[in-house]
Every structure is written in structure tokens, then in C-alpha cells.
C-alpha positions as CSV (number, residue, x, y, z in Angstrom):
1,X,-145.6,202.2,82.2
2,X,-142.3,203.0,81.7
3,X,-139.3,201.1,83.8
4,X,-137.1,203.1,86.4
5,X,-133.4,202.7,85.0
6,X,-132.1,199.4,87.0
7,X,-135.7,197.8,87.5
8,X,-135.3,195.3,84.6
9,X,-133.0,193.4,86.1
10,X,-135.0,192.8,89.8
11,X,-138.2,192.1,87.2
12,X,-136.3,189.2,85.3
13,X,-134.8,187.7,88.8
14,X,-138.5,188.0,90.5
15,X,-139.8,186.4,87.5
16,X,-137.6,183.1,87.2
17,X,-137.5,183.2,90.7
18,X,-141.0,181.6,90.4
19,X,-140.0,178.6,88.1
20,X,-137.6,178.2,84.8
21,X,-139.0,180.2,81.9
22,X,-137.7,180.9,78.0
23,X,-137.2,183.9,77.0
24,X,-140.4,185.3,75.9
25,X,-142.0,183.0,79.6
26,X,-140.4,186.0,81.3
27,X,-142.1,188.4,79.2
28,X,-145.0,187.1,79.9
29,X,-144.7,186.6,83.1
30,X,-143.8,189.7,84.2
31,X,-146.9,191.3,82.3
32,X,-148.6,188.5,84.6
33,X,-147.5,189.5,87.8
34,X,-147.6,193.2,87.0
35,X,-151.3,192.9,86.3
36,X,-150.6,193.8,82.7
37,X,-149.3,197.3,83.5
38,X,-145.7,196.4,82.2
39,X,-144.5,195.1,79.2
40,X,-141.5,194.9,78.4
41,X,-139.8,194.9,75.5
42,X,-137.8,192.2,73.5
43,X,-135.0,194.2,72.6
44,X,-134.2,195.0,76.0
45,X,-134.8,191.5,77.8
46,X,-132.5,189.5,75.7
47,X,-129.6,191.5,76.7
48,X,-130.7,191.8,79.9
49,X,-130.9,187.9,80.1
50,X,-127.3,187.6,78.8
51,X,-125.7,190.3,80.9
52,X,-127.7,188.4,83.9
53,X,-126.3,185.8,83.0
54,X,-122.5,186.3,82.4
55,X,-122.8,187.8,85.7
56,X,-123.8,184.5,87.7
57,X,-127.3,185.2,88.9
58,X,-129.3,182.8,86.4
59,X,-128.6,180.0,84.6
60,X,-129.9,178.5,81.3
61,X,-130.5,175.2,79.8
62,X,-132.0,174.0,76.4
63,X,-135.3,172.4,76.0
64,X,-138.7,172.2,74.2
65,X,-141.0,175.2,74.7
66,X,-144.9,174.6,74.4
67,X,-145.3,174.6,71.1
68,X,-142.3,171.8,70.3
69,X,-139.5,174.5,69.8
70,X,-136.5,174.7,70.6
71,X,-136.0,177.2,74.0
72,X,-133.6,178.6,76.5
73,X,-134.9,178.1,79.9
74,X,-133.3,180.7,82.5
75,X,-133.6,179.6,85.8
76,X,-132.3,181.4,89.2
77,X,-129.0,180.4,90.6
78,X,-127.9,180.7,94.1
79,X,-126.1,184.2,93.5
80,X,-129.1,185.2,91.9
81,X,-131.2,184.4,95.0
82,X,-128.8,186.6,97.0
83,X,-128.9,189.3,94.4
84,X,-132.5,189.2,94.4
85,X,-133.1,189.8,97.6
86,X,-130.5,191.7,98.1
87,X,-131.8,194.1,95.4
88,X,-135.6,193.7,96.5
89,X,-134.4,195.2,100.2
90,X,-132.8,198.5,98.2
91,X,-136.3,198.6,96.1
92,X,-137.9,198.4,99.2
93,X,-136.2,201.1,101.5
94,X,-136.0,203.2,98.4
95,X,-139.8,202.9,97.7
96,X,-140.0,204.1,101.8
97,X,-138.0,207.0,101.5
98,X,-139.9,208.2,98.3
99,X,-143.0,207.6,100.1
100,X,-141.7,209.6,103.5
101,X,-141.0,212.6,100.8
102,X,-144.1,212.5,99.2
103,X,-145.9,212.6,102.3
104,X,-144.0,216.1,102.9
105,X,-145.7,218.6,104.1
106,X,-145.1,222.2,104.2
107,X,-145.1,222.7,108.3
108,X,-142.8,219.6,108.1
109,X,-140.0,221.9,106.1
């Protein structure tokens, strides 16, 4: 499935919302939580991650991955928690107006 322009960003907070992950942990865990029906692609989470980060909402710290490597684990800050929720209430009322339209019918018009 293909993202709706400004949804990376909520995906990526949701995700290390749930516990610090690398980089590729929040690839995977999205694909998790989205019962496999996004996946999303490298080239636009690393950005993502950086730009989320320069902005205040997560914060990284080095460590070993599984397999003994060296990894970047992102992890929510406070800002982020307010972002987060502040962005999963416009999802949300957005998601309710779109379903109020598609439920239109022609004697409502």
C-alpha cells in the first residue's frame, strides 16, 4: 500500500513509541503492526529518522543490534509523545470526516 503524504512520520513515532528500535527495528515493526500491509522503504525512513530527529521528537543512542552490530536506537522523546498524539488526533478526525463523506448519499446533497 502506498503511504498518504505526511503518514511516515506518525508511523515512525507510533512505532518507537512501543520500545527503542534501530533503524531497520522500525521497518519492521511497522510491517508488524500494519499486519504486513506496509512496507516501507529504506530510502525514505532514514531521512525521515533524521529530519525527526533534528526536529526534537526522538532521540538516538548507540548500541549493539541482534546480530553484534553496531546500531542507532531511536527512541521517543517527550516532544515526540506530544507530537504523537497530537498528530494521531488530526489522523483520527481526518479519518472521520472522510468516512462521514463516503457515507454520502445522494438525498443527503
Amino acid at each position: 500500500m502506498d503511504l498518504l503524504q505526511g503518514t511516515l512520520d506518525l508511523l515512525i513515532l507510533k512505532a518507537v513509541s512501543l520500545g527503542p528500535l534501530h533503524g531497520y527495528g522500525v521497518l519492521l515493526r511497522i510491517q508488524q503492526i500494519s499486519g504486513d500491509r506496509l512496507e516501507i522503504q529504506q530510502g525514505s525512513l532514514y531521512p525521515a529518522l533524521y529530519r525527526l530527529e533534528h526536529q526534537g521528537w526522538i532521540v538516538s543512542e548507540w548500541g549493539e543490534s541482534e546480530n553484534k552490530r553496531k546500531a542507532k536506537y531511536y527512541r521517543l522523546s517527550a516532544a515526540g509523545r506530544r507530537q504523537l498524539k497530537a498528530e494521531a488526533d488530526r489522523w483520527n478526525q481526518m479519518a472521520d470526516v472522510m468516512a462521514d463523506i463516503l457515507r454520502t448519499t445522494p438525498g443527503e446533497v
